[in-house]
NULOTOR-839110 format. One record per residue: x, y, z of N, C-alpha, C in turn. Coordinates in steps of 0.05 Angstrom, whole numbers, padded with zeros to 5 digits, always signed. Layout:
# residues N
XYZXYZXYZ;...
This chain:
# residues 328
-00010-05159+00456-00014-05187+00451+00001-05204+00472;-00014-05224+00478+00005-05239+00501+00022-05264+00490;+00048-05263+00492+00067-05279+00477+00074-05303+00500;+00078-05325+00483+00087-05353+00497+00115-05352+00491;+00128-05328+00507+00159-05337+00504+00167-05352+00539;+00172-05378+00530+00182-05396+00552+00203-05404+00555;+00215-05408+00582+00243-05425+00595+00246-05442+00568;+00275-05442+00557+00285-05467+00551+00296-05486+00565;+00298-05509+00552+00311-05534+00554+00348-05543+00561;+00361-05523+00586+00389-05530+00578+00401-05561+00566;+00379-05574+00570+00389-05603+00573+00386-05613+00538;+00370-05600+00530+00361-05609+00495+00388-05615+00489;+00394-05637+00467+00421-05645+00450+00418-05635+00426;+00439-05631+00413+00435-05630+00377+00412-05614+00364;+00393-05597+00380+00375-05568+00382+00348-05601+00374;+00352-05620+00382+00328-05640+00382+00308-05634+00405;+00282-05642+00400+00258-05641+00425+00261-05653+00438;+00253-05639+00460+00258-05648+00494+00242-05678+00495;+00260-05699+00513+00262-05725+00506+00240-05730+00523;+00226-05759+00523+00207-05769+00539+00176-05762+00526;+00177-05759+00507+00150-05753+00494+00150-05742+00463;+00158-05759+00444+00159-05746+00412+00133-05728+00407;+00141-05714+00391+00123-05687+00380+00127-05680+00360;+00109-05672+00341+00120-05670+00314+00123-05641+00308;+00119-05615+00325+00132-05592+00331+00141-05591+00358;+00165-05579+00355+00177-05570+00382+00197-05548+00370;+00200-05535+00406+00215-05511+00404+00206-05486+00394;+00220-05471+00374+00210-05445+00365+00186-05455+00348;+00178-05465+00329+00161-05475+00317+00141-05484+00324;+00145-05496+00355+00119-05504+00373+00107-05485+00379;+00130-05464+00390+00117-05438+00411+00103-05413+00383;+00106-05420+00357+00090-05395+00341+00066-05414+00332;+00070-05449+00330+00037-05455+00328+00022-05452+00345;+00027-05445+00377+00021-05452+00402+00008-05413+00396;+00021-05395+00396+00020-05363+00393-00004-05361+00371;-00001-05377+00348-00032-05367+00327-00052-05372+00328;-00048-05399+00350-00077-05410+00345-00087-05402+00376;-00069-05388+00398-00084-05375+00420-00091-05346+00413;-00082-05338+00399-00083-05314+00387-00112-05311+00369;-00118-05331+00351-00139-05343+00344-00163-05341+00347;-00162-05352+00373-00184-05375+00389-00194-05347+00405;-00178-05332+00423-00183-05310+00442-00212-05293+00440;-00209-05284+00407-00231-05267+00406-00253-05281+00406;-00252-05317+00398-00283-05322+00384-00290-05329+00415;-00269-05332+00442-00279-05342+00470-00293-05316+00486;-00292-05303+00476-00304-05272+00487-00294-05270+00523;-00270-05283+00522-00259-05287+00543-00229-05265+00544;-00221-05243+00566-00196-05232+00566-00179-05262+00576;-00157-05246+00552-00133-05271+00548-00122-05278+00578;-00118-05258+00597-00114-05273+00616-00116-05299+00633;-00143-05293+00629-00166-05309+00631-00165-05342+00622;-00151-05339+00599-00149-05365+00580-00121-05369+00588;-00111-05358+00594-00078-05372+00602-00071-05378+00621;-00098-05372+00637-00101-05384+00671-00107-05416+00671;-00129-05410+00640-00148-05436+00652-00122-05453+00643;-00106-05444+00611-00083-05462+00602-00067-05479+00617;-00057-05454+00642-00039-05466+00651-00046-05490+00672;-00077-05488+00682-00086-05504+00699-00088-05534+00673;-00091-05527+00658-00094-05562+00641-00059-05569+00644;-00047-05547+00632-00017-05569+00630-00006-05566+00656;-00017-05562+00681-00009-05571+00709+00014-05550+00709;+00019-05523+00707+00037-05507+00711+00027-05482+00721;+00049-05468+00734+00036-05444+00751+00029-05424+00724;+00045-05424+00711+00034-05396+00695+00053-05423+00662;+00044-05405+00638+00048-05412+00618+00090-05409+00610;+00091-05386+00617+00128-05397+00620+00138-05418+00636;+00121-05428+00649+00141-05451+00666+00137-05473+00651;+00122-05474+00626+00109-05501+00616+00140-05503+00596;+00139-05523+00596+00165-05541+00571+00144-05554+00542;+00174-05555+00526+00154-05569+00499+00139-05594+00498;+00139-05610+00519+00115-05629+00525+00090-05615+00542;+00089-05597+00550+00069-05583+00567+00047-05569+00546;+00069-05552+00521+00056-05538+00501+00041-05555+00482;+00053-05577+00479+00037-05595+00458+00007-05598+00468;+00012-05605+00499-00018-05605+00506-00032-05583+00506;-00024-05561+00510-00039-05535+00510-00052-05532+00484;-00037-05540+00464-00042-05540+00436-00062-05556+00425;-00054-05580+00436-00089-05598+00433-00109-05577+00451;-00114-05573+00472-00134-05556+00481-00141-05534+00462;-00129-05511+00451-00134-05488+00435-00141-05499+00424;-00135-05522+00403-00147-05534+00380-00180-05534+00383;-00186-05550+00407-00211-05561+00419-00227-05531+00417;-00224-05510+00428-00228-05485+00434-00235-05471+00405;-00219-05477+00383-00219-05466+00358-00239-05482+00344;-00244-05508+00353-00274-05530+00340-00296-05522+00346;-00292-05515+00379-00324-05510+00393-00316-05488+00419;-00314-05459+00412-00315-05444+00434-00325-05453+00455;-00353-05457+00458-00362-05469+00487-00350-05491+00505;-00332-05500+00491-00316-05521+00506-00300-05509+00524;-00288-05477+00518-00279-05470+00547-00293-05460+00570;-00323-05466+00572-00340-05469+00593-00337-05481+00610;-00331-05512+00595-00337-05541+00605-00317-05537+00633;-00331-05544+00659-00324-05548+00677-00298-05567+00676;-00276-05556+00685-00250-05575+00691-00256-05607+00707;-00243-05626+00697-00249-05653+00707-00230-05645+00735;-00245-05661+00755-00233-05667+00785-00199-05675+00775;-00182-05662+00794-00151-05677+00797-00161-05706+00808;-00152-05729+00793-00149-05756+00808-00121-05754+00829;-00132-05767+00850-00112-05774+00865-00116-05808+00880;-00091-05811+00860-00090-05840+00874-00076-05849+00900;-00083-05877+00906-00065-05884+00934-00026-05886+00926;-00024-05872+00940+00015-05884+00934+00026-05903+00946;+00035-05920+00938+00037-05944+00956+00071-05936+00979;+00069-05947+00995+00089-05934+01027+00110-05949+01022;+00135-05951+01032+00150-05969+01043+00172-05966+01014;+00189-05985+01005+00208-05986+00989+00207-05982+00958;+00170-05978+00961+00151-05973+00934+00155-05957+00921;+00150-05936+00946+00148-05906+00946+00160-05892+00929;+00142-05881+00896+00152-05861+00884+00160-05825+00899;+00167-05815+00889+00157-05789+00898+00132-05776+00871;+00118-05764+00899+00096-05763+00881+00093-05737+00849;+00084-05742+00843+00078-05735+00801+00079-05697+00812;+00079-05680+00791+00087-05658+00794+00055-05647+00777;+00038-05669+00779+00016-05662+00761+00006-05693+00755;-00017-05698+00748-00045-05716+00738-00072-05710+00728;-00076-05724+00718-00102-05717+00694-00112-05734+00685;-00130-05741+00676-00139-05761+00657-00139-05753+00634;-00123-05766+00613-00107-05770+00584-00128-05756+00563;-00129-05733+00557-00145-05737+00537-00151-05734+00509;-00126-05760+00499-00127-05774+00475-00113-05798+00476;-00110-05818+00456-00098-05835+00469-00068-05830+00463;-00050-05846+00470-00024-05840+00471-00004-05858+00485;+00018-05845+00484+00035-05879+00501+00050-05870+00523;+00061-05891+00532+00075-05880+00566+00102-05871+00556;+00112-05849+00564+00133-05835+00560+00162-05853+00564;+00155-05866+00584+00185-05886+00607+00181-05917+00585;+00147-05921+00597+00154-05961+00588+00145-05961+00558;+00125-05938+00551+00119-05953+00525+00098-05951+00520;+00075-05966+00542+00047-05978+00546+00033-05957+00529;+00009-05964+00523-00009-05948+00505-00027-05934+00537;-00039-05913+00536-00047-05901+00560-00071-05887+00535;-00108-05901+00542-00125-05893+00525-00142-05869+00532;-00144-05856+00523-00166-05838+00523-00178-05836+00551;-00181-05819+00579-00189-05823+00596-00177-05841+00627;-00163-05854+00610-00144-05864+00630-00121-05849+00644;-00116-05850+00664-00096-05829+00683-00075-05824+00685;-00061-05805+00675-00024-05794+00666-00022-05773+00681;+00009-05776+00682+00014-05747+00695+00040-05748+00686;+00052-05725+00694+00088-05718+00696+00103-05711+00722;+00126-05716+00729+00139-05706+00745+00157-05692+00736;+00167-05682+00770+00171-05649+00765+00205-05650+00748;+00205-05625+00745+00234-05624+00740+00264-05638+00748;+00277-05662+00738+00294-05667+00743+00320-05649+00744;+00334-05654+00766+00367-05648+00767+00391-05659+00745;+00407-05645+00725+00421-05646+00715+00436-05677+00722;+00454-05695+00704+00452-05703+00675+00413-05702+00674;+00399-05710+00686+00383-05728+00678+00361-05695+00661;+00340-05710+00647+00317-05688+00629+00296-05700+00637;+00272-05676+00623+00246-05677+00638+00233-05705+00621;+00217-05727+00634+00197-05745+00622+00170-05731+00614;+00158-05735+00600+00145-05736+00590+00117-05748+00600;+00096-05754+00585+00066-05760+00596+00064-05800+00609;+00063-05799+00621+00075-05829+00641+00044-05840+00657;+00040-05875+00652+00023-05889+00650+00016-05888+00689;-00011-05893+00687-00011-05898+00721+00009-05917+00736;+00022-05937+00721+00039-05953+00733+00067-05941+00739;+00070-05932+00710+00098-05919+00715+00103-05896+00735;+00081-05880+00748+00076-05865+00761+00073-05878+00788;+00067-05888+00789+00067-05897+00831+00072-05931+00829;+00069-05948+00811+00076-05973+00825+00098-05989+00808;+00113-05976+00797+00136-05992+00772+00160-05996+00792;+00158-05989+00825+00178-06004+00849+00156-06011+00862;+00139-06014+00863+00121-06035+00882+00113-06056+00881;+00101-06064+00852+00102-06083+00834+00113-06088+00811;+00136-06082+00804+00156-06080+00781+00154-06105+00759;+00152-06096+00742+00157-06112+00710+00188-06118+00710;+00182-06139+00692+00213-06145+00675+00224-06121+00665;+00207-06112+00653+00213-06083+00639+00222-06058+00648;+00209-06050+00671+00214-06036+00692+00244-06036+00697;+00259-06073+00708+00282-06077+00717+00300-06068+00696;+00293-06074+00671+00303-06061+00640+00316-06027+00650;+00289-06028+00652+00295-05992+00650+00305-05983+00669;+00308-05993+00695+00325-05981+00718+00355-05985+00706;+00356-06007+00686+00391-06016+00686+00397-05993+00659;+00376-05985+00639+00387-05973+00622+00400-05940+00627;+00370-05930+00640+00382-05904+00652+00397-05904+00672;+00406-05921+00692+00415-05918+00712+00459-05919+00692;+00443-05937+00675+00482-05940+00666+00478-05914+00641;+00459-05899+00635+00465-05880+00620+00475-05855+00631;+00470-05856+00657+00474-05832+00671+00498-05835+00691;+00510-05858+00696+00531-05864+00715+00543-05896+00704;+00546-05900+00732+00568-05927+00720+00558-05949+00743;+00538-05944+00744+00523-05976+00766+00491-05977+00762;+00475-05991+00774+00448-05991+00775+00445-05997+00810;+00412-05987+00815+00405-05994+00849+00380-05993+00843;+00373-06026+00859+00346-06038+00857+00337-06030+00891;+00310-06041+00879+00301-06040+00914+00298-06072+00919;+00279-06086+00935+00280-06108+00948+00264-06130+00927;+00237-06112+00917+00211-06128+00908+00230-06130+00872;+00245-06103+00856+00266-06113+00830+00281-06125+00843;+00296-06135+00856+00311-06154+00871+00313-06182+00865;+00284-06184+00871+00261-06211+00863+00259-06221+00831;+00248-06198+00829+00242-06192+00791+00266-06208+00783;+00279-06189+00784+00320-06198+00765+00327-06229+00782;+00322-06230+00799+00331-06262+00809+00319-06279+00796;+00291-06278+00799+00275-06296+00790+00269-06303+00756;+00280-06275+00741+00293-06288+00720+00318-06300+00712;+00338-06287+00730+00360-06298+00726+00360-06332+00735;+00334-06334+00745+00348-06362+00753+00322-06385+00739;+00311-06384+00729+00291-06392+00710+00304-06412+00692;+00323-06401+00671+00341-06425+00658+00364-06439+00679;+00357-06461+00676+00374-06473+00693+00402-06489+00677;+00396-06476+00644+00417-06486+00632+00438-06449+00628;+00425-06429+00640+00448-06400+00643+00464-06404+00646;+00482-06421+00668+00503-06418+00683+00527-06435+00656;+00520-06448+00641+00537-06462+00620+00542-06442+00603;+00522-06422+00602+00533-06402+00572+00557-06386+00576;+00561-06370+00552+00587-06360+00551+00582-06337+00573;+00566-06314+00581+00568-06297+00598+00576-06300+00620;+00562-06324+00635+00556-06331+00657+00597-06347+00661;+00608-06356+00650+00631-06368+00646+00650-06349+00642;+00645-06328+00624+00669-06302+00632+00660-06293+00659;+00637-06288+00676+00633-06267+00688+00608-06280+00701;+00623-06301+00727+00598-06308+00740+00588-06294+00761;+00565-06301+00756+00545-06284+00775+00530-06296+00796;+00542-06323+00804+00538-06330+00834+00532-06311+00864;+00552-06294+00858+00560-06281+00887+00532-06251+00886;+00527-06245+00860+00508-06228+00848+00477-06239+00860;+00469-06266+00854+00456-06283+00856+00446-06278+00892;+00466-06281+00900+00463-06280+00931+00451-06247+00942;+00470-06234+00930+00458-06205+00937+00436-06203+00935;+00424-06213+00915+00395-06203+00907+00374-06218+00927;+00385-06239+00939+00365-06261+00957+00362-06242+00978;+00398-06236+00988+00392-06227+01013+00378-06201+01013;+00373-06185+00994+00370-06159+00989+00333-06164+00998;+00318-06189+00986+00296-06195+00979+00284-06207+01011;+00300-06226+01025+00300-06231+01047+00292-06205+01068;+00314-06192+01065+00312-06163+01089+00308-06139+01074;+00288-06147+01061+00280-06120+01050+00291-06096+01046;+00322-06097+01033+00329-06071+01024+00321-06051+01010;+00324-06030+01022+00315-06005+00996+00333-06004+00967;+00360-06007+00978+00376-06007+00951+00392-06022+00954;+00398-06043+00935+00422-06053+00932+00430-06050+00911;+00466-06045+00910+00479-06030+00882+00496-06050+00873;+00492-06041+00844+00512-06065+00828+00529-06048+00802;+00549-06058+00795+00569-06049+00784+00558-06043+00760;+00569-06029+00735+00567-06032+00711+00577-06054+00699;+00592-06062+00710+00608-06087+00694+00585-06114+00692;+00570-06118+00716+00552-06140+00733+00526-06132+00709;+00515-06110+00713+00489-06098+00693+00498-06113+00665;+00514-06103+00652+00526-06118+00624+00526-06145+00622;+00533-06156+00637+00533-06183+00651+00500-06198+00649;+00491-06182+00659+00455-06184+00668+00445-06185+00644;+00456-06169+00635+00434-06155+00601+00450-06186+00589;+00474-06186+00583+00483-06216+00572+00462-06239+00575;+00459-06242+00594+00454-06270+00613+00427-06265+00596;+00415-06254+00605+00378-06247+00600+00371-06248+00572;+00392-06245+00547+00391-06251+00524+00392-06291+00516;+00409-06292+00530+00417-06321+00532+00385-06345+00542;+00375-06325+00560+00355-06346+00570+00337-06356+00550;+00322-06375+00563+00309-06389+00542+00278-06375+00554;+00257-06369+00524+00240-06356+00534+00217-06372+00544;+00208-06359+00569+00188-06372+00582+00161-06354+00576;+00146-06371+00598+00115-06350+00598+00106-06327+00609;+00131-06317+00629+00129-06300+00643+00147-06277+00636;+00158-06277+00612+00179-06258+00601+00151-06253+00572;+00144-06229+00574+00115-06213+00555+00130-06204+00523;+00128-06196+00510+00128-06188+00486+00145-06165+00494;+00133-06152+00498+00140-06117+00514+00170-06122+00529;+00178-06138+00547+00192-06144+00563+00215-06147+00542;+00213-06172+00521+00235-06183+00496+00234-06148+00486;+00223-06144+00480+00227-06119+00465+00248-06098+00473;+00236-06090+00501+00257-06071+00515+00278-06084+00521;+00284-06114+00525+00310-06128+00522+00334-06115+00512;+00316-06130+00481+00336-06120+00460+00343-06102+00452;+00325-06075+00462+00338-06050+00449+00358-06033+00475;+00354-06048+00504+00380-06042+00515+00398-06055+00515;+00399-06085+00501+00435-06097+00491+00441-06085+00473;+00419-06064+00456+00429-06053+00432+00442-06024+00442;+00433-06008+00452+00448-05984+00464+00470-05988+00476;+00469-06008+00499+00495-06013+00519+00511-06019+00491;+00516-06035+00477+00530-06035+00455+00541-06012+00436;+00521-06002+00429+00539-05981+00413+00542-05958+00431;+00546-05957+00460+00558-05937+00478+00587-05947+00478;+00592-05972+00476+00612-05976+00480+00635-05982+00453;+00609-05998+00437+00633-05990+00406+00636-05959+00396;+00613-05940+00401+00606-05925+00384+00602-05920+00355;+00590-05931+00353+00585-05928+00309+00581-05912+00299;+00564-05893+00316+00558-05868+00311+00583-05843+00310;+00607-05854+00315+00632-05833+00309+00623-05805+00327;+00617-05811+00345+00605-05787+00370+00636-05767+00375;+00629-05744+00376+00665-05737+00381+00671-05738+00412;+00681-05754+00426+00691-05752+00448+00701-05722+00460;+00720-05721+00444+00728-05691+00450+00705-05666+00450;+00685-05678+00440+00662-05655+00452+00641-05666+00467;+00636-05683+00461+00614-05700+00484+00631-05702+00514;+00656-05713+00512+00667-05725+00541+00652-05763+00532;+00652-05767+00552+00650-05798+00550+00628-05803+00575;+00613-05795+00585+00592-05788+00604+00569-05789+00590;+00539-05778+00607+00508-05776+00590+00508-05766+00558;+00531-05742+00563+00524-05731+00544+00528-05736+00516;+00558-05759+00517+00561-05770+00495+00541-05793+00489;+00535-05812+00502+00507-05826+00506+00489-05812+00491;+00479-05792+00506+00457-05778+00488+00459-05784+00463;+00485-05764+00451+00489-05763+00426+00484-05792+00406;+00503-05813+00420+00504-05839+00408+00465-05847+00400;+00458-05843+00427+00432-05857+00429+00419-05846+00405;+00415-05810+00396+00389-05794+00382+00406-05813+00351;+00437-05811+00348+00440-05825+00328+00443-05854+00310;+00430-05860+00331+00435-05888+00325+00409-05899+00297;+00423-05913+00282+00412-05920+00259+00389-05943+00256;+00386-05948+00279+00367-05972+00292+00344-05961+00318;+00327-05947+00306+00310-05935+00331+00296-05951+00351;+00296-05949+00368+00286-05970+00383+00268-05952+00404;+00252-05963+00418+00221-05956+00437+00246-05934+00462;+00271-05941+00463+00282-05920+00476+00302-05906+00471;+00304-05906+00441+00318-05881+00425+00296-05859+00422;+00272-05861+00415+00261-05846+00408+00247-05830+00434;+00253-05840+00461+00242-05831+00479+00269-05814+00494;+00291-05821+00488+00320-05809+00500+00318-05813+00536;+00341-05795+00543+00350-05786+00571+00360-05786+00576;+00383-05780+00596+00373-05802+00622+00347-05799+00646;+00335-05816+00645+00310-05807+00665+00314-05816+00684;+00313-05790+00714+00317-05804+00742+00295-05814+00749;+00295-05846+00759+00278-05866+00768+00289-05869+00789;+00282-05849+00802+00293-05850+00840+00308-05860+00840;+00320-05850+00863+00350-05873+00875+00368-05881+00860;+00381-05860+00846+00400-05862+00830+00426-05865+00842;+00443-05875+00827+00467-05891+00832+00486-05862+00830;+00505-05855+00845+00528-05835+00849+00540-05831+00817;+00542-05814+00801+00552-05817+00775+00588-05815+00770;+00595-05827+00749+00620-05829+00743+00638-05847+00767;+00624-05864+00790+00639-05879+00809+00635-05900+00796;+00656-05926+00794+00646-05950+00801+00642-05964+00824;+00613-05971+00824+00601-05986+00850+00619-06008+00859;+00627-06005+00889+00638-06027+00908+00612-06049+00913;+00625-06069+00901+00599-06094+00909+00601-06114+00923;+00630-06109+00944+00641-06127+00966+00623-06124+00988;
């Protein structure tokens, strides 16, 4: 019998599923629903199993079936399902790999470790977005330690969330970037983004944030950054907190989306209880780094669009961890 015993997760917290894509089995439990129903399916495909764990691994974009993780298996598992409805479906000719344009210059993701077109609907692993039936996802490859693997991610979030960046986007560079270290680094075009909200209320500079902790000299970085097209400019943890303050304070306009307020609030709500902790996280076993983060985040009593997604997720160009950024 051919068994789906696969690589684990060093990175999993609290024996929870690998972050960036909820599932309602994971782990050992995934890998024996994933084992009965290929086990199943095999004889009625009049196909040697090999055979079927070739075609497998070509849907969940992996060389062979051990390299796949528990967001890889879920999909395999919708497929067998398909296979167990209507044998002839593993006939059906494989859809073409899409390959889109990547946009060049300060844009520049690195490119996806896999793509496909979606097929069911579902949401973006990073922002959120609903990604329908047919529309184009993929994953990238394996991240380097603190950070864990994402999950199934929207065509935006995949090549243009630094080319043409959202409010939300700038959100999420500042959340993971301070979950994993102690600064954030924009490129030139978020530069823009974060300025051009920051400077929208023209009654900010009176509030209380902006008065403990002005952000004039911040202000400028970001012009000049936008001016000469920097790839990165870095800003402190202290300045991000600051940012996330300020951006609560503003008054809402027409160009700040639903989606945008949303992911707001649920990173003034994390940065917050990282730093009170409510969740009684034990220091002495976490340390005070991602990992206690983690912890705080899976427990927090208020789930929010990025508790339930976890990480830290590297969004390129990550900031040096455990330094505080020089912003002279």
């Amino acid at each position: 019998m051919t068994t789906f015993e696969m690589l684990t997760l060093d990175t999993a917290i609290e024996d929870e599923p690998p972050t960036g894509e909820p599932a309602v089995l994971h782990g050992k439990e995934l890998r024996i629903a994933i084992q009965d129903a290929f086990d199943t399916a095999c004889p009625l495909l009049r196909k040697p199993p090999e055979k079927a764990l070739a075609r497998l691994a070509k849907l969940m974009g992996v060389k062979t079936v051990r390299d796949a993780d528990d967001i890889d298996l879920h999909e395999g598992l919708l497929e067998i399902n398909k296979w167990l409805d209507d044998p002839t479906s593993f006939r059906t000719r494989l859809p073409k790999t899409p390959k889109p344009d990547r946009p060049k210059g300060i844009g520049k993701l690195p490119a996806p470790r896999f793509v496909k077109w979606a097929p069911e609907h579902t949401a973006c692993s990073l922002c959120a977005d609903p990604i329908a039936a047919g529309d184009l996802t993929g994953r990238m490859g394996p991240p380097k330690a603190p950070y864990v693997a994402m999950g199934w991610q929207c065509e935006h979030c995949l090549y243009r969330r630094r080319d043409v960046p959202r409010r939300r986007d700038i959100l999420l560079r500042i959340f993971h970037h301070l979950f994993a270290s102690e600064g954030i680094g924009l490129n030139a075009y978020e530069c823009g983004v974060l300025h051009d909200w920051l400077t929208e209320d023209p009654g900010l500079p009176a509030t209380g944030p902006w008065l403990a902790d002005p952000i004039d000299a911040t202000l400028d970085r970001l012009r000049t950054s936008v001016e000469e097209g920097k790839s990165t400019t870095w800003l402190a943890s202290t300045t991000a907190h600051t940012i996330v303050a300020l951006l609560q304070q503003a008054a809402p306009t027409p160009y700040t989306s639903v989606q945008d307020t949303e992911m707001l609030r649920a990173v003034a709500q994390h940065l917050d209880e990282w730093q009170v902790n409510p969740q009684n996280a034990e220091a002495r076993k976490y340390g005070a780094g991602p990992r206690f983060r983690a912890v705080v985040l899976q427990r927090t009593t208020h789930p929010t669009v990025l508790s339930v997604r976890g990480g830290p997720f590297d969004l390129h160009q990550t900031p040096p961890q455990s330094t505080e950024l020089n912003e002279e």
